[in-house]
Every structure is written in C-alpha cells, then in structure tokens.
ROLUM-982756 format. One record per atom (N, C-alpha, C): residue in three letters; atom name; x, y, z. Coordinates in Angstrom, 3 decimals. Atoms other than C-alpha are relative to their C-alpha. Example, Ala and Ser with C-alpha at 12.3 -4.5 7.8 and 13.67 -1.06 7.14 Angstrom:
BEGIN
+-----+----+----------+----------+----------+
!  aa ! at !        u !        v !        w !
+-----+----+----------+----------+----------+
! Ala !  N !    0.890 !   -1.190 !    0.000 !
! Ala ! CA !   12.300 !   -4.500 !    7.800 !
! Ala !  C !    0.900 !    1.200 !    0.000 !
! Ser !  N !   -0.820 !   -1.190 !   -0.060 !
! Ser ! CA !   13.670 !   -1.060 !    7.140 !
! Ser !  C !   -0.770 !    1.090 !    0.730 !
+-----+----+----------+----------+----------+
***
This chain:
BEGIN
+-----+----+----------+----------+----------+
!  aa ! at !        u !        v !        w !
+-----+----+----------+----------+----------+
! Unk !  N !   -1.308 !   -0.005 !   -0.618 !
! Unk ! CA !  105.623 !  324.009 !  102.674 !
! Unk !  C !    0.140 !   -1.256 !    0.858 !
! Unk !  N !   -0.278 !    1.408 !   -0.742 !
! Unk ! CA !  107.372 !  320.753 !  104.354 !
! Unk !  C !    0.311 !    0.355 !    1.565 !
! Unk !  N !   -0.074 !   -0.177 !   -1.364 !
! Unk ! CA !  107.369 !  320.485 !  107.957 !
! Unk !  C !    1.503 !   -0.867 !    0.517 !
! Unk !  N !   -1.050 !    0.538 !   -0.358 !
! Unk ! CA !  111.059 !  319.945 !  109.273 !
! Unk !  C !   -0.087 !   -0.459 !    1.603 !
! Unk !  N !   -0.205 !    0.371 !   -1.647 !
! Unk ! CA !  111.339 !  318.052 !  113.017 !
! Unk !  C !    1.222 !    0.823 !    0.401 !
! Unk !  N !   -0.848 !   -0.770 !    0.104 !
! Unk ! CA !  113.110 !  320.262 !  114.940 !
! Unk !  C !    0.774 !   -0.984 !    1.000 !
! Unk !  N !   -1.178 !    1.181 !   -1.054 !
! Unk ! CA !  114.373 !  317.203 !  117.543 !
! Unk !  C !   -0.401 !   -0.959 !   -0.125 !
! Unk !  N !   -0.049 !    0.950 !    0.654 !
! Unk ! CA !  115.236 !  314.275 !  117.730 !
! Unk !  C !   -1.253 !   -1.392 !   -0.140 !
! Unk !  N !    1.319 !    0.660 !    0.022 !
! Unk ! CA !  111.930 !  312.464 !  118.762 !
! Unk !  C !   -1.308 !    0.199 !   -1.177 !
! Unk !  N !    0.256 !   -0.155 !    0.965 !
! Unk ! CA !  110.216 !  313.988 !  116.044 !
! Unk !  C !    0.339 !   -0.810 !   -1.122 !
! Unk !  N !   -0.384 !    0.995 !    0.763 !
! Unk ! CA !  112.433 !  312.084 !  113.539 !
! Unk !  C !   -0.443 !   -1.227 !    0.143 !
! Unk !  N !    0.337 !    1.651 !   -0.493 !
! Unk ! CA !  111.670 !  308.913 !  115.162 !
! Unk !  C !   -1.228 !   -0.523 !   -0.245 !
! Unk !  N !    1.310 !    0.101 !    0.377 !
! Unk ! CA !  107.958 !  309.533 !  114.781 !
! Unk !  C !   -0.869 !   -1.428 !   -0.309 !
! Unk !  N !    0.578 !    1.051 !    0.888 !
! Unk ! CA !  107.164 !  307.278 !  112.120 !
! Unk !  C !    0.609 !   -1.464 !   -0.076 !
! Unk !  N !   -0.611 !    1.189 !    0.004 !
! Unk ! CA !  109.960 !  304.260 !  113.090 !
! Unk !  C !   -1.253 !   -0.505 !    1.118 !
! Unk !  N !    0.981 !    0.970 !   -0.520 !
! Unk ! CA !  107.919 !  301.266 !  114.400 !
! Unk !  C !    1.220 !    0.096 !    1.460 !
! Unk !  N !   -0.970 !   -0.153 !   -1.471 !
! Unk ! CA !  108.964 !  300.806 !  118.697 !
! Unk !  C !    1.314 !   -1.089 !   -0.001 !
! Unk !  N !   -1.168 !    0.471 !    0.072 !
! Unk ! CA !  111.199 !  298.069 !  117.713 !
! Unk !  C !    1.247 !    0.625 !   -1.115 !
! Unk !  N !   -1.493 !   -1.388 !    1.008 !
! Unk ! CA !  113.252 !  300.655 !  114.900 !
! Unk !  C !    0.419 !    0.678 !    1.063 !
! Unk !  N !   -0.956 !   -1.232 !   -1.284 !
! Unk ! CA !  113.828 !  302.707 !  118.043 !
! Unk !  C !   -0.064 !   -0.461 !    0.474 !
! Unk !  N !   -0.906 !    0.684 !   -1.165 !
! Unk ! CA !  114.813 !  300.336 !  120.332 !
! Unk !  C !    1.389 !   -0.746 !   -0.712 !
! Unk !  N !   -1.472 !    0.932 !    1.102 !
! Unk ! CA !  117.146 !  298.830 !  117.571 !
! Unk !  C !    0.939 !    1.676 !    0.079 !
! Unk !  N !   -0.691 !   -1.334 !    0.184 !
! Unk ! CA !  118.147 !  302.824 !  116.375 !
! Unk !  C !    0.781 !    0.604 !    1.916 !
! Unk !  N !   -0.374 !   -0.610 !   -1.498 !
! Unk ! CA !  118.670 !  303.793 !  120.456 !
! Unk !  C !    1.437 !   -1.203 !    0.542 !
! Unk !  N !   -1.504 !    1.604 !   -0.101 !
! Unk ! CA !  121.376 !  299.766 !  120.648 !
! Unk !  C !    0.483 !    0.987 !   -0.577 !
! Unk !  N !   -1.289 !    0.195 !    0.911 !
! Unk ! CA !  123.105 !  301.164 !  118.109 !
! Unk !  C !    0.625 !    1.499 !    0.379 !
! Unk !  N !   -0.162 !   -1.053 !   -0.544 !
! Unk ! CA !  123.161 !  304.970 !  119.633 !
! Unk !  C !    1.289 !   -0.260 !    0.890 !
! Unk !  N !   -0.211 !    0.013 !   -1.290 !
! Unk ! CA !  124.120 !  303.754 !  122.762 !
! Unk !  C !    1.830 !   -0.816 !   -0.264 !
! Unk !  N !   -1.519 !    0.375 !    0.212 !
! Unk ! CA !  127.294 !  301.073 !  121.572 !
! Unk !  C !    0.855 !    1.018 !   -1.153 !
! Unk !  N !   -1.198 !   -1.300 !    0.810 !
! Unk ! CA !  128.935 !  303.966 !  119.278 !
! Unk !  C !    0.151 !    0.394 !    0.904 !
! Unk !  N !   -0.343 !   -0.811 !   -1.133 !
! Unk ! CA !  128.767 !  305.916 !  122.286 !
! Unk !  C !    0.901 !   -0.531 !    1.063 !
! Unk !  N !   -0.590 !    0.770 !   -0.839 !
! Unk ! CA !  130.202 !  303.377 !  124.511 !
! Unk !  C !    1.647 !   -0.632 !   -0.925 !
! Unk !  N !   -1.414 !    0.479 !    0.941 !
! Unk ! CA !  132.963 !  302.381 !  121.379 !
! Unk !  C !    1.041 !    1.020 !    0.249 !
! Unk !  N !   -0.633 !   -1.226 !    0.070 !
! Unk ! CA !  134.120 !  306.004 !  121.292 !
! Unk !  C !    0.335 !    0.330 !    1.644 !
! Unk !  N !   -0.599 !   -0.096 !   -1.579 !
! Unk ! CA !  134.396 !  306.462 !  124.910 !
! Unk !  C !    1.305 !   -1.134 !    0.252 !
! Unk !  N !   -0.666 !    1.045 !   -0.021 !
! Unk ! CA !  136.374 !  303.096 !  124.829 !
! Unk !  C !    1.442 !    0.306 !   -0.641 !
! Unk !  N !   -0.879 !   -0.692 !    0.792 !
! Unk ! CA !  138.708 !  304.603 !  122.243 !
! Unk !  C !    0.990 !    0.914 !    0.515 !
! Unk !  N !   -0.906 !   -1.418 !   -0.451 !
! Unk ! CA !  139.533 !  307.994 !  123.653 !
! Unk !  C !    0.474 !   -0.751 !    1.682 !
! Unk !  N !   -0.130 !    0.750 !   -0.770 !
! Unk ! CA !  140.007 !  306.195 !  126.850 !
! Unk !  C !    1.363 !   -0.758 !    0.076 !
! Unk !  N !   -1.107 !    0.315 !    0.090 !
! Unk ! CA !  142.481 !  303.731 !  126.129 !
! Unk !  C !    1.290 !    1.209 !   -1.119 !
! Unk !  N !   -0.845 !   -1.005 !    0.507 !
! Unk ! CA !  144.379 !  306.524 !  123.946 !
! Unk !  C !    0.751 !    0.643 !    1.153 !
! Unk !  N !   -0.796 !   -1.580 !   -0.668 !
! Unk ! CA !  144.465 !  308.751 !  126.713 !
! Unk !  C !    0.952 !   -1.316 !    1.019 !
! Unk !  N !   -0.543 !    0.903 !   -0.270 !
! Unk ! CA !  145.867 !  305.381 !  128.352 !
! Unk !  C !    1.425 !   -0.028 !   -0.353 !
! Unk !  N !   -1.361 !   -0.232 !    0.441 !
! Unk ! CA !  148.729 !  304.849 !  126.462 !
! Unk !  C !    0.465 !    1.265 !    0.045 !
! Unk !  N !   -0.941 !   -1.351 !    0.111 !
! Unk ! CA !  149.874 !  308.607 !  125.897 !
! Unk !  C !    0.100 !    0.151 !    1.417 !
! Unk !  N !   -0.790 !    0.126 !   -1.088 !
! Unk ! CA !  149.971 !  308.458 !  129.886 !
! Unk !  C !    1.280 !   -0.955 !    0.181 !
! Unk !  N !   -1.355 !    0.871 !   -0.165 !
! Unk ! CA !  152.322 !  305.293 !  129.893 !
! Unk !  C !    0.930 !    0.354 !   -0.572 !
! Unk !  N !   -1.076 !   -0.369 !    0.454 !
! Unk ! CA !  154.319 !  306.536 !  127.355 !
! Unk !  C !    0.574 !    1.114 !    0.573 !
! Unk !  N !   -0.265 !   -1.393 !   -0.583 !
! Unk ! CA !  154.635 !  309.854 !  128.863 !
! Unk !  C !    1.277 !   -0.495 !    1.173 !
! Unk !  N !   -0.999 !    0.324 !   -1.112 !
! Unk ! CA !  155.948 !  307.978 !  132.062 !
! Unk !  C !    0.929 !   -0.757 !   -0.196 !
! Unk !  N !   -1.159 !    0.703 !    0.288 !
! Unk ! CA !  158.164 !  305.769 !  130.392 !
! Unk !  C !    0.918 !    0.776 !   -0.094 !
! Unk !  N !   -0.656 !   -1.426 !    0.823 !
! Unk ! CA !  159.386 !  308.883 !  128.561 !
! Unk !  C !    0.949 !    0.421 !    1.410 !
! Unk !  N !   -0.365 !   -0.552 !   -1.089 !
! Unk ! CA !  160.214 !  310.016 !  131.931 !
! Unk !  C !    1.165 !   -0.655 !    0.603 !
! Unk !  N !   -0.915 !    0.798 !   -0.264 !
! Unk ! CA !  161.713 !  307.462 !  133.160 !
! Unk !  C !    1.335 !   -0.118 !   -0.347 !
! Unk !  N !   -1.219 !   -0.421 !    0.847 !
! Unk ! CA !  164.225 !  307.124 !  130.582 !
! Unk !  C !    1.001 !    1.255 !    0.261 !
! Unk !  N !   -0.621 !   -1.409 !    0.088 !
! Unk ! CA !  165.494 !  310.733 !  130.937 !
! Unk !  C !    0.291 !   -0.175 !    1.445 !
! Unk !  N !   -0.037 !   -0.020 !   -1.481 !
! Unk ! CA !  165.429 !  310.171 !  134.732 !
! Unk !  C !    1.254 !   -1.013 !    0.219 !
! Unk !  N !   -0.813 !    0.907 !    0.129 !
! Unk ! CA !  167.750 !  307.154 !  134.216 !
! Unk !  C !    1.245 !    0.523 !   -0.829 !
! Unk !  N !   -0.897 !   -0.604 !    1.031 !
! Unk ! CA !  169.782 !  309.215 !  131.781 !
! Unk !  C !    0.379 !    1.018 !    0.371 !
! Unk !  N !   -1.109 !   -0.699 !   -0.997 !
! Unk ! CA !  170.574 !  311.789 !  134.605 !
! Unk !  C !    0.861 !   -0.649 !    0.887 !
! Unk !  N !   -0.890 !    0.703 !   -1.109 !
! Unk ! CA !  171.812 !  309.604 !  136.729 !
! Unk !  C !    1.134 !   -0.529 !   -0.539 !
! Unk !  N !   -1.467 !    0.282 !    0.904 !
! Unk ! CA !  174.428 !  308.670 !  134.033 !
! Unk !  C !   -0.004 !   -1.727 !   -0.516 !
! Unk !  N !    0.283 !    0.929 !    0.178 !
! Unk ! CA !  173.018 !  305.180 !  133.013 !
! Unk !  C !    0.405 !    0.103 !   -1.748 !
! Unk !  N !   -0.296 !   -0.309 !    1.355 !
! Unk ! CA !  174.027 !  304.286 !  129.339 !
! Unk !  C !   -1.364 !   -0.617 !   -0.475 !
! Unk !  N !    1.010 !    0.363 !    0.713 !
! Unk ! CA !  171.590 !  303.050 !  126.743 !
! Unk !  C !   -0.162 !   -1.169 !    0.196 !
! Unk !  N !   -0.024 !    1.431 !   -0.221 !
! Unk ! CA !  172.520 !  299.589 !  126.992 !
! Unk !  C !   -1.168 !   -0.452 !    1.306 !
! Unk !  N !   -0.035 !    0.237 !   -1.525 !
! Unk ! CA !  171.749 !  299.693 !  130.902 !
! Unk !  C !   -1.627 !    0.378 !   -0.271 !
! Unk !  N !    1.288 !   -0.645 !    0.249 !
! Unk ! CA !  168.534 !  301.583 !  130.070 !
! Unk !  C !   -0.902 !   -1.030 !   -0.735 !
! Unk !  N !    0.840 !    0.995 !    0.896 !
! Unk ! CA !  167.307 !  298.930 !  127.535 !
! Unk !  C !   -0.261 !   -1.143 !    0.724 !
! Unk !  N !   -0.411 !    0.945 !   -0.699 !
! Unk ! CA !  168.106 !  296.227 !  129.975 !
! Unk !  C !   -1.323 !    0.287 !    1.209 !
! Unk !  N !    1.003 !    0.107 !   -0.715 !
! Unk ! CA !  165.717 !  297.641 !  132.583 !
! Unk !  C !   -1.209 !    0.434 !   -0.367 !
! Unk !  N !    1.427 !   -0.216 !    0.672 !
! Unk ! CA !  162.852 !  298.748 !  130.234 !
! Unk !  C !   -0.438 !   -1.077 !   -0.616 !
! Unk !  N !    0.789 !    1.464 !    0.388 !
! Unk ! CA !  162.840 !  294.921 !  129.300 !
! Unk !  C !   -0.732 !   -0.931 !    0.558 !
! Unk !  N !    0.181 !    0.930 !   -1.329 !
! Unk ! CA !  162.565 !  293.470 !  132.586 !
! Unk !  C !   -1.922 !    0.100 !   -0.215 !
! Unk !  N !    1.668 !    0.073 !   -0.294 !
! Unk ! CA !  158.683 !  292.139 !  133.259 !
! Unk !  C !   -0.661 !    0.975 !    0.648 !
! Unk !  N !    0.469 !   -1.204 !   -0.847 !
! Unk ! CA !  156.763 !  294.819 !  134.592 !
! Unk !  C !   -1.291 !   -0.745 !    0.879 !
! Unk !  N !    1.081 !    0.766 !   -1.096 !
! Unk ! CA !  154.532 !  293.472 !  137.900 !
! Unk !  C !   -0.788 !    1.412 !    0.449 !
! Unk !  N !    1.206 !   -0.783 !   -0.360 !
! Unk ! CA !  151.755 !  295.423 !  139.369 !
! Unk !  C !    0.869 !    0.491 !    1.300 !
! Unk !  N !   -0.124 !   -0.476 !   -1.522 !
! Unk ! CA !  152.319 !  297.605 !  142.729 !
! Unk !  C !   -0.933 !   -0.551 !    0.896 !
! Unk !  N !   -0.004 !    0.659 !   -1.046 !
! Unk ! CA !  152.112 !  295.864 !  145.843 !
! Unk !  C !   -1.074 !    0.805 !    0.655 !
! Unk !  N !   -0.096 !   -1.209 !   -0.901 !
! Unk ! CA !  149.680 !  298.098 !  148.362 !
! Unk !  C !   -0.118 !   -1.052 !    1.261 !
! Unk !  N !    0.195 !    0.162 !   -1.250 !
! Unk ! CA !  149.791 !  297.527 !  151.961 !
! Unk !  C !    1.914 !   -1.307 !   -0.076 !
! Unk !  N !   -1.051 !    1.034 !   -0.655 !
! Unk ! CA !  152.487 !  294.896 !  153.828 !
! Unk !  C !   -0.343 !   -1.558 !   -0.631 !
! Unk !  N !    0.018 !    0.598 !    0.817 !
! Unk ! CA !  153.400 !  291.434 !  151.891 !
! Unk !  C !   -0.549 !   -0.350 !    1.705 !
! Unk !  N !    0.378 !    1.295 !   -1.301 !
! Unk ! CA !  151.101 !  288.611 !  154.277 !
! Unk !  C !    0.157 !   -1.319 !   -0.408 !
! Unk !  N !   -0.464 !    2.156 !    0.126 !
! Unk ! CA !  151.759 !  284.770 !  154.547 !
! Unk !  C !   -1.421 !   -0.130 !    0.187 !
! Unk !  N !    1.585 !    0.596 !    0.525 !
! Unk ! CA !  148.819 !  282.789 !  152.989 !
! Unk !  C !    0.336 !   -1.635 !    0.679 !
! Unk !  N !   -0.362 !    1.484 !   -0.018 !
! Unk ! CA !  150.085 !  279.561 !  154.932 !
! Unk !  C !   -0.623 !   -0.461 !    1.712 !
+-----+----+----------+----------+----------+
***
C-alpha cells in the first residue's frame, strides 16, 4: 500500500531546499496578487457606490443631467485635513 502525506511538509520532502524556497516565492506572490485583486475591487465598488450616491443626492435637489455631468467631470483633488498654512 502507498503512503499518502497527509500535510503539506510532507509533500515537500523530497524537493531540494532551493525547490522550496523557489515553491514558498511563488506561494507567497499568488497570495499577495490575490489580496491585491480583491482589494482594489472592493476599491472601486466603494467609489462607485459613492458616486452612485452622489448622483441621486444631486438628483434630489433637482439638478438636471446636464448639470450633473458637468460636476462629475470636474478634476477630483484630494481632501484637505487640518487649516490651509503659508509655506512662504
């Protein structure tokens, strides 16, 4: 009868220490790709969400489409925090 490894060091056994330091790189950047992924996803589906918002928020107040397109074009700058200071 064949002897199955029941984890994952077992498998590894017989790779030479540079196969598992190569096999553990390549572990490690999938893991870090996929995090990267779901990440910026969940990224965008927040912005859109708040754009989303926006819009409808602009569209109680009785703004037309035009008016609406006009300020979802404008450059979008970062938030300010604290009080603007003079660099002079």
């Amino acid at each position: 009868m064949n002897y199955v490894p029941t984890n994952f060091w077992e498998w590894t056994e017989p790779l030479k220490p540079d196969d598992r330091a190569g096999l553990l790189f390549a572990l490690i950047a999938a893991t870090v790709g996929v995090i990267a992924i779901v990440a910026t996803t969940v990224h965008h589906m927040h912005r859109n969400r708040l754009e989303n918002s926006l819009k409808r928020e602009l569209l109680d107040r009785g703004m037309t489409a035009a008016e609406i397109a006009t300020v979802m074009a404008r450059p979008k700058r970062g938030i300010m925090c604290g009080p603007k200071s003079d660099k002079t």
